[in-house]
Structure formats: C-alpha cells, structure tokens
MARMAR-67556 format. One record per atom (N, C-alpha, C): x, y, z. Coordinates in steps of 0.2 Angstrom, whole numbers, plus 5000, padded with zeros to 4 digits. Layout:
<recs>
XYZ/...
</recs>
This chain:
<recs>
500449945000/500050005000/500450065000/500150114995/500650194997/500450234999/500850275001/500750325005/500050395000/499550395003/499150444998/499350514995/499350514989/499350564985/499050644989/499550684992/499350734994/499650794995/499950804987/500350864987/499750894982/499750964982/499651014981/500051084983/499951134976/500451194977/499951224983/499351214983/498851254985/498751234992/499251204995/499151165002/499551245007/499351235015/499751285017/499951245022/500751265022/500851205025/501251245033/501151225039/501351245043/501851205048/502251245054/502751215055/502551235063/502651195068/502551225076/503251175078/503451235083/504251205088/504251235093/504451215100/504651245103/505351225105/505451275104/506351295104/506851285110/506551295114/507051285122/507551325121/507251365121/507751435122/507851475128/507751475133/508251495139/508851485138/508951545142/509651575144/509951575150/510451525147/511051495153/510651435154/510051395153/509651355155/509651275152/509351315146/509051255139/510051235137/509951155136/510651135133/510851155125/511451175125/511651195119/511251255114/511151275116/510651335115/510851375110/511451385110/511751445102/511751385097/512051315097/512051285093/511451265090/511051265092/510251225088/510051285088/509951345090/509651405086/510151415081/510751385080/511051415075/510951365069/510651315071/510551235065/509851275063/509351285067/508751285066/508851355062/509151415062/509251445055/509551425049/509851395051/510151365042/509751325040/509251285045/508551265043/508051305039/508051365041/507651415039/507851455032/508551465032/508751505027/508851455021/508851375023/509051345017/508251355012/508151375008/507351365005/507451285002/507851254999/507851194996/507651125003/507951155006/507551105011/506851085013/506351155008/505751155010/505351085006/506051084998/505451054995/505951004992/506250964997/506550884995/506950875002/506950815005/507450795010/508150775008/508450825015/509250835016/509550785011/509950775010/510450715007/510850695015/511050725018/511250725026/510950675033/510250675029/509550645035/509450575032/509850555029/509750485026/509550425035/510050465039/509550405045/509150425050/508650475049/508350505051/507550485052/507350455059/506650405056/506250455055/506450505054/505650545053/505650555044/506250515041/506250535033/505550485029/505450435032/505050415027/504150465026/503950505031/503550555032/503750605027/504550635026/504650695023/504750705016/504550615012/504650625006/503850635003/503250645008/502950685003/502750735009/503050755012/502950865013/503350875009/503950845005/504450885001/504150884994/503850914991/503850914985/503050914984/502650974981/503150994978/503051094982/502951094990/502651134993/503051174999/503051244998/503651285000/503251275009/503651275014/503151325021/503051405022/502351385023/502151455022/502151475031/502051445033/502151455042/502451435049/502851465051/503251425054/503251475062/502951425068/502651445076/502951445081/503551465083/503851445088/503851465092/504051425097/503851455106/504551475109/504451495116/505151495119/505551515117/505551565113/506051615108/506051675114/506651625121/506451715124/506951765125/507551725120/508251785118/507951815114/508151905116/507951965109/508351935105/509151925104/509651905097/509151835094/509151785097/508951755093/508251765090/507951775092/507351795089/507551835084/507851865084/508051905078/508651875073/508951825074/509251775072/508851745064/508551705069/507951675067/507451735062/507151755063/506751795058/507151825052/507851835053/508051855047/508651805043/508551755047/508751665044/507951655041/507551665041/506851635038/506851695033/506751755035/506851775027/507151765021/507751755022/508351715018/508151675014/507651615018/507251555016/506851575013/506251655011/505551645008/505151675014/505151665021/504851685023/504951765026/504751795022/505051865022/504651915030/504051875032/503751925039/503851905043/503751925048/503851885057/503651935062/503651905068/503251965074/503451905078/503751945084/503951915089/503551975093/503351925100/502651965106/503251965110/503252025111/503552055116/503152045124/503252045129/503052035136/503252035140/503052065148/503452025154/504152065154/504552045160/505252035158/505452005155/505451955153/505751905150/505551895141/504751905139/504351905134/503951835135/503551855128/503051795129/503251725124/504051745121/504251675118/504151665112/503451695108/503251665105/503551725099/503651685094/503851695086/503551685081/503151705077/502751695071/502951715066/503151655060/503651675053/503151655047/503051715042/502751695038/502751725031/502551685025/502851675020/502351745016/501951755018/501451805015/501451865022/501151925019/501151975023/500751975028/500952005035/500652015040/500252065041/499652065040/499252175040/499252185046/499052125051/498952165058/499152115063/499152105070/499552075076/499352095081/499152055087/499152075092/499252015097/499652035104/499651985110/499451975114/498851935116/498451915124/498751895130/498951935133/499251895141/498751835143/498851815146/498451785151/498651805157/498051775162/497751845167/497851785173/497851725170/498251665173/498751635173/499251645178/499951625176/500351585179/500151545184/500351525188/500551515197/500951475199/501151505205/501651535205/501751595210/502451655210/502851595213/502751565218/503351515220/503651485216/503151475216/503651405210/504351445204/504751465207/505151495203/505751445198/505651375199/506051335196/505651325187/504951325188/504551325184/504651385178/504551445181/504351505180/503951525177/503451475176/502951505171/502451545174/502351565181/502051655181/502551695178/503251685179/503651765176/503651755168/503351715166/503551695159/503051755154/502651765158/501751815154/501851785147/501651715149/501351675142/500551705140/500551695134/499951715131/499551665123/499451705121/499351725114/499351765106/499751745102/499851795099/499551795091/499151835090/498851825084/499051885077/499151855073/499251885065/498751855061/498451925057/497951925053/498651905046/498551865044/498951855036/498751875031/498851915025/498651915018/498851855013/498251815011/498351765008/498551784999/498951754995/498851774990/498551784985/498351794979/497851804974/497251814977/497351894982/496651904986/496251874986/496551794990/496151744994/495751795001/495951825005/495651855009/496451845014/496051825021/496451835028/496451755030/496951745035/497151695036/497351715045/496751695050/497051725055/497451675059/498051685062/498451635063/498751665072/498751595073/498551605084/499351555087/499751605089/500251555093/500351565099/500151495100/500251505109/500451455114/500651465119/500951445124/500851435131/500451355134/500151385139/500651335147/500351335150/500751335155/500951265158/501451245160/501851175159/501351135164/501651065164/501451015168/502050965168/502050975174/502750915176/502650845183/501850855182/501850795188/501450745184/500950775179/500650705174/500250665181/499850665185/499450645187/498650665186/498350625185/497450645185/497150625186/496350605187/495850565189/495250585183/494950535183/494350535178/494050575178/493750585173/493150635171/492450585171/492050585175/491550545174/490950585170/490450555168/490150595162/489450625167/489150685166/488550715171/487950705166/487450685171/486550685168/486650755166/486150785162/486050845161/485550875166/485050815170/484650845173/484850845181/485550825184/485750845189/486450865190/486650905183/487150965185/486951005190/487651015193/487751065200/488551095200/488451155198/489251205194/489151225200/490051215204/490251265208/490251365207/490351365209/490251435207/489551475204/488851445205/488651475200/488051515206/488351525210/488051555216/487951625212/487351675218/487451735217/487951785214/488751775218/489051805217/489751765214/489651695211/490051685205/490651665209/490651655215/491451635218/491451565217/492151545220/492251485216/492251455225/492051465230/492251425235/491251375238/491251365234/490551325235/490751255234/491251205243/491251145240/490651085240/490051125244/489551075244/489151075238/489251125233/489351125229/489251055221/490051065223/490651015220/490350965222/490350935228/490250855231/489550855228/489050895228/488350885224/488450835218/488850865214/489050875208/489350805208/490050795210/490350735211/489950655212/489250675219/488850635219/488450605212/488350655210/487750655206/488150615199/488750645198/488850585191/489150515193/489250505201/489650425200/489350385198/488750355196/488550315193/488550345186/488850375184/488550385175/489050375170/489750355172/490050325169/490850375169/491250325167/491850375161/491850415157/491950485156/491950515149/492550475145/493050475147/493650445144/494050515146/494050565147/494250615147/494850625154/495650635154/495750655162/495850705163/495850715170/496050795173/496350775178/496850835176/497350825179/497550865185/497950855188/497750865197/498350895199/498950915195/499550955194/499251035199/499651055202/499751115205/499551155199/499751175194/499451225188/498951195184/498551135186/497951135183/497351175181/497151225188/496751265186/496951305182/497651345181/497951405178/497651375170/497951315168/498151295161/497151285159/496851265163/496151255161/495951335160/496051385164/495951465163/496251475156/496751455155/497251475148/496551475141/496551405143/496051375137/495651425137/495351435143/494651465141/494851545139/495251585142/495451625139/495751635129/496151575129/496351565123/495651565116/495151525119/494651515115/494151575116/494151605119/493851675120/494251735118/494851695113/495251785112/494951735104/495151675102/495151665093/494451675092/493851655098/493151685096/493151775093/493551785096/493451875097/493651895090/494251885092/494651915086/494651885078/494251815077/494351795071/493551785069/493051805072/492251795071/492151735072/492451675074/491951615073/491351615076/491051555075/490351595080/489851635078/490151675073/489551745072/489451745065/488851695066/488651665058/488751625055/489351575057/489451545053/489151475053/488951445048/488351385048/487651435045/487751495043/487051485039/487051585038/486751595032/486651665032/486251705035/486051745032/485751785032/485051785033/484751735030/484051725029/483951655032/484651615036/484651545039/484751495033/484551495027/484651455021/485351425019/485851465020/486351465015/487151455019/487451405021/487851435023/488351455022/488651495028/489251515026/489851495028/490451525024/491451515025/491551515032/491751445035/491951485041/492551535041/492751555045/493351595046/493951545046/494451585041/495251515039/495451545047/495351495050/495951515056/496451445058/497251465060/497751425062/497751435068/497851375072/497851385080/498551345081/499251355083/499451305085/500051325090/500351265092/500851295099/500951225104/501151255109/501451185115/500651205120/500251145120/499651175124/499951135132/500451085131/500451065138/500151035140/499650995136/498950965138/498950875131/499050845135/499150785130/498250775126/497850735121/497350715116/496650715122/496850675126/496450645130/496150675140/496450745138/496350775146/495850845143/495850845150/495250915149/495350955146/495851005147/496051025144/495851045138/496050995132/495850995126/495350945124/494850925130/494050915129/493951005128/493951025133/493851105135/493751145128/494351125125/494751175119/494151125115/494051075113/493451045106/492751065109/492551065115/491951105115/491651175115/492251215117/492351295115/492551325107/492951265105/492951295097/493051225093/492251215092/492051145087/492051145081/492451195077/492351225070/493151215069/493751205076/494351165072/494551095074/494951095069/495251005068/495951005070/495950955075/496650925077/497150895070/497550925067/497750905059/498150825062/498250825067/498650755068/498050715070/497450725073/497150655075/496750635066/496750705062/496250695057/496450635052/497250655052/497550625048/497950555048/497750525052/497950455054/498050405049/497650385045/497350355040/498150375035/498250445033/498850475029/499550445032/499650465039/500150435043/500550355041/499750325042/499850245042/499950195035/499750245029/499750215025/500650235023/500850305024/501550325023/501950275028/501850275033/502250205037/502450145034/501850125033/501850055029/502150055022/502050115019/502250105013/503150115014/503250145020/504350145021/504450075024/503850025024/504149975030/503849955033/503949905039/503449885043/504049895049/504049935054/504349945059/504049915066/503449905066/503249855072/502549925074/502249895080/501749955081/501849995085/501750035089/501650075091/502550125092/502550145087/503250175084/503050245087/503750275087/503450335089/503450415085/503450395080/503250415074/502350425073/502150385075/501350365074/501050395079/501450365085/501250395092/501150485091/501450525088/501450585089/501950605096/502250585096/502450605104/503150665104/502850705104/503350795102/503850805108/503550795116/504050775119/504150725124/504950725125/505150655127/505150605124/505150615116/504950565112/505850535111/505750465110/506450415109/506850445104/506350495100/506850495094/507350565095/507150605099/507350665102/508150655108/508650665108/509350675109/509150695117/508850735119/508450785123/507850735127/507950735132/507350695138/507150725141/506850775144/506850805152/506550735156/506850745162/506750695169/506150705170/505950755170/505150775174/504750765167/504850755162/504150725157/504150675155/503450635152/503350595150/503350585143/503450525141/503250545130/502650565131/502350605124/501850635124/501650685120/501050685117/500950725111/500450795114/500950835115/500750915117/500750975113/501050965106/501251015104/500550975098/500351055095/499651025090/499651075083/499251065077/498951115072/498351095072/497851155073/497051155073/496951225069/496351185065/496351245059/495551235056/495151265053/494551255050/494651255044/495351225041/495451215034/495751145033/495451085029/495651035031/496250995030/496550965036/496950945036/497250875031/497750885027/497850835019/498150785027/498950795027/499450745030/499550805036/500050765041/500350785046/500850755051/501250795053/501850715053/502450745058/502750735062/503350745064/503850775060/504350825063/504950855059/505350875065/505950885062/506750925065/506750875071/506650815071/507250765076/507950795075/508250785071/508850795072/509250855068/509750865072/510350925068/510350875063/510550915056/511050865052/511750895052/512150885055/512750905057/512850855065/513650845068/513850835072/514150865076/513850845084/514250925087/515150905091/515150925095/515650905099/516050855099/516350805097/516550725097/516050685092/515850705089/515450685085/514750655086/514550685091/513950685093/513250725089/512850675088/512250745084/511950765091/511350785090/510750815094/510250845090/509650855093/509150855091/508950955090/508550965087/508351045087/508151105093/507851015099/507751065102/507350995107/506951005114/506750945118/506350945116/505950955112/505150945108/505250925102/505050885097/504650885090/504450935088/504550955081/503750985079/503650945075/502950985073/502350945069/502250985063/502050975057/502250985051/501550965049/501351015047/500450995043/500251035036/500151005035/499751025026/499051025027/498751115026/498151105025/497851135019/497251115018/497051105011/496751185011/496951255005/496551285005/496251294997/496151254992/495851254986/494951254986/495051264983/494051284980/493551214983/493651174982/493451114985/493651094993/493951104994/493951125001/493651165004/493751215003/493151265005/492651275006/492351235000/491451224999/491651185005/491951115005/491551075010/491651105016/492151135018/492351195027/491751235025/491251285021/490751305020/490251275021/490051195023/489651135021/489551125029/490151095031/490451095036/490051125042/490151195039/489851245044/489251225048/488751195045/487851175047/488151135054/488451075051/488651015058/489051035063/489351115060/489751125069/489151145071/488751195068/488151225072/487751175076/487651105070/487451075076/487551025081/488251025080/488751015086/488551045094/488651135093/488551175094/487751185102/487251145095/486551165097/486551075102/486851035099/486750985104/487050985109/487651015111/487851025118/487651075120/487251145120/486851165124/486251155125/485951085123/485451075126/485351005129/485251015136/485150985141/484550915141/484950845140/484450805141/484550745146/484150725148/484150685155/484650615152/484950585156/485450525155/485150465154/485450415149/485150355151/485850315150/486050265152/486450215156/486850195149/487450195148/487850155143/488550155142/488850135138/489550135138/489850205139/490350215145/490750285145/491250275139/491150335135/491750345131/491650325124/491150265122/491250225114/491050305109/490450335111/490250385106/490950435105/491250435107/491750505107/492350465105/492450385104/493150375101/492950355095/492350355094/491950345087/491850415084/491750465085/491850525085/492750555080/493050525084/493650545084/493950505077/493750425077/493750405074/493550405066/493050455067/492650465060/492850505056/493450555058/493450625055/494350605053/494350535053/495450515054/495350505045/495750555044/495950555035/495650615030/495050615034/494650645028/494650755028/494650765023/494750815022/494250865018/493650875023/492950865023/492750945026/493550965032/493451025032/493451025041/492650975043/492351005048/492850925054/492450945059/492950895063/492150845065/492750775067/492350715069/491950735075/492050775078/491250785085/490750805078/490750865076/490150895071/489750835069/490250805065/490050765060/489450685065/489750685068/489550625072/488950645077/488950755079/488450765082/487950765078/487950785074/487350785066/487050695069/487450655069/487050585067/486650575074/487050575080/486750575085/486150605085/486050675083/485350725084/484750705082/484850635078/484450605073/484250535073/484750515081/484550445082/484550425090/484050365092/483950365099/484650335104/485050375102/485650335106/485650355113/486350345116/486650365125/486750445124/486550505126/486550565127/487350595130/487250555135/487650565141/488450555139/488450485136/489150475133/489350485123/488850535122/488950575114/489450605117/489750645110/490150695110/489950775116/489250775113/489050825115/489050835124/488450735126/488850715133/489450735136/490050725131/490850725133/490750825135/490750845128/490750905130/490550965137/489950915136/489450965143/489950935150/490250855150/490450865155/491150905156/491350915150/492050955152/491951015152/491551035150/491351125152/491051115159/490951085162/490651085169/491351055174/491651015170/492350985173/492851045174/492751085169/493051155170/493051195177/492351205178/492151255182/492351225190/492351155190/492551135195/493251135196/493751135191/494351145191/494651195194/494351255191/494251335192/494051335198/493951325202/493451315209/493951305214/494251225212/494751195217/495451245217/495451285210/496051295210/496151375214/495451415213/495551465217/495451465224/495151415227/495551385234/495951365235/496351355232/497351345235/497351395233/497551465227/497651515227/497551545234/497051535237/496851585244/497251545248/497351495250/497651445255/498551465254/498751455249/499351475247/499551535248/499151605245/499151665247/499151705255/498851645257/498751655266/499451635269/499751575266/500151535269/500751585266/500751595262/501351625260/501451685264/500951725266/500951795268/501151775278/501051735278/501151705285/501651705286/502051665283/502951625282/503251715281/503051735278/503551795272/503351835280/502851855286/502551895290/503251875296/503151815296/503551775304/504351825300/504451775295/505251775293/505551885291/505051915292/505251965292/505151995299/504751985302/504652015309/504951975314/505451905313/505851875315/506551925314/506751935310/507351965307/507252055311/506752095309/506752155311/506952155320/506652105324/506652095330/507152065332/507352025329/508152015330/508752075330/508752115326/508952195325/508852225331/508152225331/508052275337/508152235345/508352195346/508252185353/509052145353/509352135349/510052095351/510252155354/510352195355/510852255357/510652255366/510052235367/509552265374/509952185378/509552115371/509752055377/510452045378/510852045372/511352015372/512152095369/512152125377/512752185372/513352165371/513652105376/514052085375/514352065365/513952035363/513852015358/514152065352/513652115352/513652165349/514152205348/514652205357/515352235358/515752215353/515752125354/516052095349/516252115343/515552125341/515352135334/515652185331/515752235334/515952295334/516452305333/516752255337/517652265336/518052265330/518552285332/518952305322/519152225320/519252175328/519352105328/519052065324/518252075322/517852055323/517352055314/517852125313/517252145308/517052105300/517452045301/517051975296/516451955297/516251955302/515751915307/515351945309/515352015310/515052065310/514552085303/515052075297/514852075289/514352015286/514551945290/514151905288/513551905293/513551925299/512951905304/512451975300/512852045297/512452075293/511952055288/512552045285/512051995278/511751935281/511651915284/511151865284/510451885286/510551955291/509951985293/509552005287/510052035284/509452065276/509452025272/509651985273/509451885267/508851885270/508951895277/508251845280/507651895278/507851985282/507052015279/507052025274/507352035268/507252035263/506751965259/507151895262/506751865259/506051855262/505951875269/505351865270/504951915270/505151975266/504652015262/505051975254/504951975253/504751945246/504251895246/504351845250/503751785252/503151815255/503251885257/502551915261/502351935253/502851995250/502352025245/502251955240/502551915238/502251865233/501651815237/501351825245/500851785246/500251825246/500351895247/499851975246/499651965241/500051975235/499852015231/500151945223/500451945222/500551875218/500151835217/500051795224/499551735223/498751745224/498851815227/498151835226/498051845222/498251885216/498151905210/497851845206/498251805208/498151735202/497151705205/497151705212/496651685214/496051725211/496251795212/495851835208/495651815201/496151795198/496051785191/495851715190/495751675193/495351605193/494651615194/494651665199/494051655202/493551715197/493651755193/493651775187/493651765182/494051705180/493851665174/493351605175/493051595181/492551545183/491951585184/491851645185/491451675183/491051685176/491751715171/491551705166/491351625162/491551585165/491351515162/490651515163/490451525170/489851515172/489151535168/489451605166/488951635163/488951595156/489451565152/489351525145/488851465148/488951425154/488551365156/487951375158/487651445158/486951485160/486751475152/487251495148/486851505141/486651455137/487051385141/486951315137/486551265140/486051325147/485551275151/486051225156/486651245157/486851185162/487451195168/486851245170/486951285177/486151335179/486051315186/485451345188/485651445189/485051475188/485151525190/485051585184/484751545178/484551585173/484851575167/484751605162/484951585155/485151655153/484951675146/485251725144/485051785145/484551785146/483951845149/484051885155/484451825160/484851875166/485551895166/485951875160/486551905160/487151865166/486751815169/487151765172/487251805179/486851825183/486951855188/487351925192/487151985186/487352045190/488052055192/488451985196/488952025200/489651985194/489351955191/489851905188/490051945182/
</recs>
C-alpha cells in the first residue's frame, strides 16, 4: 500500500516547535538555534529531504511534505532571547519567509515567534490573566506572561485573511489525573454558580461529584497537577480571544436568511498546549471551538498508509504515536516528562497529512555527537486551501452548528457505555478532508438517532465544560490557602529578622561589643548579611503571598465566573439563562 497522494501547490503548510530557548538554561542553545536557521534559510530544504537525513526516522514522512510545497508558516515558542529571535526571523527570510512578529511581554517575553511566507496586515498579543504560582520559581511559568499571539495574514491572489494563533500555555510536570465521569443533564450542579459567581462552594462540587458516580467514564482525564486550574483558565481564555478576534461563531453555519451557509473563518491555532489528546483540557478546547480539527488525530489514515508504505517497523512506533516530547527519537529527555503528544495544528481548513519533523541536527556536534533541534518535536501539517475544500469547510459549517446546538441542550441520561460515542467520533473524521471535525459530524448523526445522550460527544462536551468550572473552583481555593500561607511564612520570617535587629543590642550587648570590634568585623559582615537575606526574603514571600498569589486567585475566580455565565447560556447551570445576563455580579 502507498502512501496517499497529497501534494498540492495549494496546500498551506505549517510548521509548530518549541525551541528551548532559555538562557543559561536550555542545553546547547546557540548551537540548535544556530541549525534551526540554516533550517530556515536553506529554502531547498522545503521541497526535498536533506541528502544528510538519510538516517533520520522521521524521513519516510518527509518524502511527501517535500515536494512539491514551500512552508508557508512556521510557530515557535520559547524564543525568549531578543538576538535569537531576531536570528531566526531574518534566517527565515533568507528561506522565503519574508514576515515575522515576535510578542514582546513580561520581563522576559512571551516566547512566541510567528514566521510567515505571505504578509502580515495586523498582530496582536493576549496575556493571560492566569499564570501560575509565584513560588514556583523553578518552573517559572508565572514570570514567563505566556499568552497568545495572533496575525491576521494576507493570503495570495486576494484569497482573503488567514487568521493565525500562537500559543503557549502553561507546563505540567507531575502527569497525574483522575477521571472525568460523564454528568446527567438533569442533575448538573456548577460550583460557582451562586449569586456572586465565587468559586468556593464545595458542597457544591460534592453535589456534583455525587450526582455523576453512577454515569460512567467520559474517557476524558483531569489532571490534578498544582497548575491545573491555571492551564484549564488558559484554554478558556485562549478560546475566548480566537472567538473574538477571528468571528467564529458569528454566523457561521448559515446566512442571512438561515438557508445558506456560510465560509467559516480560515483560522490556524497551533503551539505547546501542555495538555496531552485525552485530558480536559483539550476536551475543553473541542467543545469551545468545534469548528477546528486536530490535523494530527484527522490524519491518521495518511500517517499509516505512509508507514507501511517505508516498511513495517512494528506497532506502536513513535512516529505514529505523535509524541513531540520525550519522544525516543529526540537526543533531549527531560526527567520530569513523559512521551507525549502536546504540541498540535488545529485549523478550520482541512487537514491533507501531518507528521513529525526536525528530530535531528543534520550536522555533528562536539565528538561527533548529533542532537536534536530542540526537547520537543514539531509537527508539520498540510492544510487544504483549494475551492473544493472550502465548499466542504462552507458545508461543514451546518454540523458544527449542530454540534453546537446539541451540547447546549440539556437532556436527561440514560445508562451505557462511558466513552464508545466520542472514540467513534474521533474515529470518523481520521483522513478525511471534509473540512469539519469528527464531533460535528457524528453530532449531526446522533441528533437524529435514539442513542446514549450522556456518553455522545455532546455528553463528553457538557461534561467537560462543567469539569472545568469545578477545576476553576478547586484551584481558586489553593490560590487563597497558598496566598494566606505564604503571607504567614513571608510575615514570621520578616518580623523574626526586624526583631532580631531590634532587641539583640538590649538582650545580648556583650555580643554586639564583639561585633563591633575591628577583631571581629568578618562576622559582623556575615551576621549582617544574613539579617537582610532573612527580611528581605521574607518580604518577598510576604509580597508574593499578598499580592502574587492573590492576584492569580483573583483571576481564577474570574475566569470561573465568566465560564459560568457560558453554562447559563447552554441550560447547564441553575440560576437563569440568557435573559439574566448570568447574575449581575459575575
């Protein structure tokens, strides 16, 4: 069997890395931003594999992205050196890709780098307003002001716009979860959805929890990592900036008169979501924007046929896997991760193929050692933007709407397999290039037959918009418990030190004499410095439990608000629907 026929000039084909670019931090850091330019500047690299990458497992994949199709987008993260970022952008010029926008943020930036083959007319950066914990400074993903960064593109031969989204949301290094069980429609119970939208209602939650343990698996996990609620705010934030700014949502599935549909909006979403196929997360992200497609789950069918056709390598290769980082074939392992497919391309334009890329330098470093571009994979996808594609992305539209219309409408549960609908789902939409995604398509059939409610797609979705809010709940009560705790520890460790100051001279003067001596004045210097190590650090632990970790608590408890109000408008939370605006203080 061969690999499917999937070139086209009319493909746009996108490229997502993250780079590991810290400073003094990330290994070998000059040298593989210095490869991953010659990557970029080489243009012929775009449209044939190396002569140098002959042992390279990702070659059997790259002999059909190479030919006969230039890259038109390339999304990097972690670009948090000014020089390199500007390395890089004007290495990718060299190659064709003449525009680029690096998001400035933060002290440090937001990382993110967007290079593109066609003009840029407009750009803007979304913080997130969740960032994580201040302590955790080994992390650092609060000082990091990760965001989102979006460019309007002009497509060629006044195609129109291309709006394209690169983001970066916040790590996870414990990889622990627990089930998402799937909830009745008729005994949903949202934290938070009180008068005043706060997130500490846990009798709440345990309602809630009671109420689905008999209803099964979604299949879906949530994970239970200290920045779990941050990275679930991310999502919703992120989905609520490419709602804003790219129109999805507003009309699309049907015109003017309801008869006709319409184009949805060509939007690129892609980046390190830090959220592996099967956690909330990215249930979250499929039920807040059901109009795009995962180009790696669509194109499975494309993957497997190109595998087979280089060989039979055995099953679960990690080529197939998807697994961008920690993957075997990567030089680079961090200790703290798992293999794992975190980095994505989701697009409302159908995805042809998609595939792994830049395992390796092609060059030897030090003793003849290779190494890899960087500790992640990227992903390499072809999406279809010709005439016939489009109709069907225009076609397409009706089923996201009624994707859409079936998970906001509440229907009571009846008993059945957790999970078969939504792998069936998933299943349905692997190869085909149709436009719309496998929930759509599968919601449409459900709508129109006596199936399991609770464990459809739509089932999956309601319960991970609900799964959310209790996320968001949990997480702004450790913010507060944190914030307290911290302001405690930072309160003792400074009013120990100031008191130590003040009262050594009264208890102890002998000491002091000492100290004071010309004998003495090492010990006097060190016993100094330790007194202002000490208040100093325990105002920094005071202002980071004040104002840091509150801040974050604010902004969970904020972003669980604004969710509430979305679960008001889809019937699956008490306390009103659209008519009250979701309660005045929210």
């Amino acid at each position: 069997m061969s690999a499917p026929d999937t070139n086209s000039t009319d493909d746009l084909v996108v490229v997502t890395l993250n780079v590991w670019g810290l400073l003094g931090l990330s290994k070998e850091r000059e040298r593989r931003v210095g490869a991953l330019c010659a990557w970029l500047a080489d243009a012929q690299r775009h449209l044939r594999p190396p002569a140098d990458a002959a042992d390279d497992a990702l070659l059997p994949f790259a002999s059909s992205f190479w030919s006969p199709r230039p890259i038109s987008l390339v999304l990097l993260q972690e670009v948090w050196v000014a020089s390199d970022a500007a390395k890089l952008a004007a290495a990718a010029k060299r190659g064709g890709l003449h525009y680029s926008m690096h998001f400035c943020s933060g002290a440090f930036g937001s990382g993110l780098l967007t290079l593109s083959r066609h003009p840029i007319a407009a750009a803007r950066l979304h913080t997130f307003a969740a960032r994580g914990d201040p302590c955790a400074v080994f992390s650092g993903d609060f000082y990091a002001a990760k965001g989102v960064g979006w460019c309007r593109v002009e497509l060629p031969g006044g195609a129109g716009y291309l709006h394209v989204f690169n983001t970066h949301l916040c790590s996870n290094y414990r990889h622990t979860f627990r089930a998402l069980p799937l909830l009745p429609a008729s005994a949903v119970t949202v934290p938070g959805a009180g008068e005043d939208g706060g997130g500490g209602d846990r009798a709440a939650r345990r309602a809630a929890r009671r109420a689905a343990v008999e209803c099964g698996d979604s299949g879906v996990r949530v994970p239970t990592d200290a920045d779990a609620a941050t990275r679930v705010a991310q999502v919703l934030e992120l989905c609520d900036f490419v709602r804003e700014v790219s129109g999805l949502g507003e009309g699309g599935g049907g015109g003017a008169d309801g008869s006709r549909p319409l184009p949805l909006p060509r939007v690129v979403l892609a980046g390190d979501l830090n959220s592996e196929p099967d956690t909330l997360e990215i249930a979250v992200l499929r039920a807040r924007l059901p109009e795009l497609a995962d180009a790696w789950a669509e194109t499975a069918a494309w993957r497997a046929a190109a595998h087979q056709s280089s060989g039979p390598r055995g099953p679960g290769a990690p080529e197939l896997e998807g697994y961008t980082c920690a993957s075997p074939l990567n030089t680079y392992r961090p200790r703290r991760q798992v293999p794992e497919r975190i980095d994505y391309v989701w697009s409302t334009l159908a995805p042809r193929a998609a595939a792994l890329d830049l395992a390796r330098v092609p060059m030897a470093s030090g003793g003849g050692k290779a190494c890899s571009y960087s500790d992640h994979l990227a992903v390499r996808a072809a999406l279809a933007t010709d005439a016939t594609a489009a109709a069907a992305a225009s076609v397409s539209a009706s089923a996201e709407e009624a994707a859409r219309a079936a998970a906001s409408t509440p229907t009571p549960k009846s008993p059945g397999v957790a999970g078969l609908l939504l792998r069936r789902a998933r299943a349905a939409g692997i190869g085909g290039s149709g436009g719309g995604s496998a929930l759509a398509a599968t919601a449409t059939t459900i709508a129109s037959a006596d199936t399991d409610e609770a464990s459809s797609p739509a089932g999956v979705a309601r319960a991970a918009l609900v799964g959310a809010a209790v996320v968001l709940a949990e997480g702004a009560e450790e913010f507060a418990g944190l914030a307290s705790g911290n302001a405690l520890l930072g309160g003792l460790a400074l009013i120990t030190s100031l008191y130590t100051a003040v009262a050594l001279p009264f208890c102890a003067p002998g000491v002091v004499r000492w100290l004071l001596s010309s004998s003495s004045g090492a010990a006097a210097a060190a016993v100094a410095l330790v007194a202002v190590l000490s208040g100093a650090g325990g105002f920094a632990l005071f202002v980071a439990g004040f104002f840091a970790a509150r801040s974050q608590q604010t902004a969970l408890t904020m972003a669980l608000r604004s969710h509430v109000l979305l679960l008001r408008r889809r019937g699956l939370c008490p306390g009103g629907g659209e008519a009250d605006g979701g309660g005045g203080r929210a």
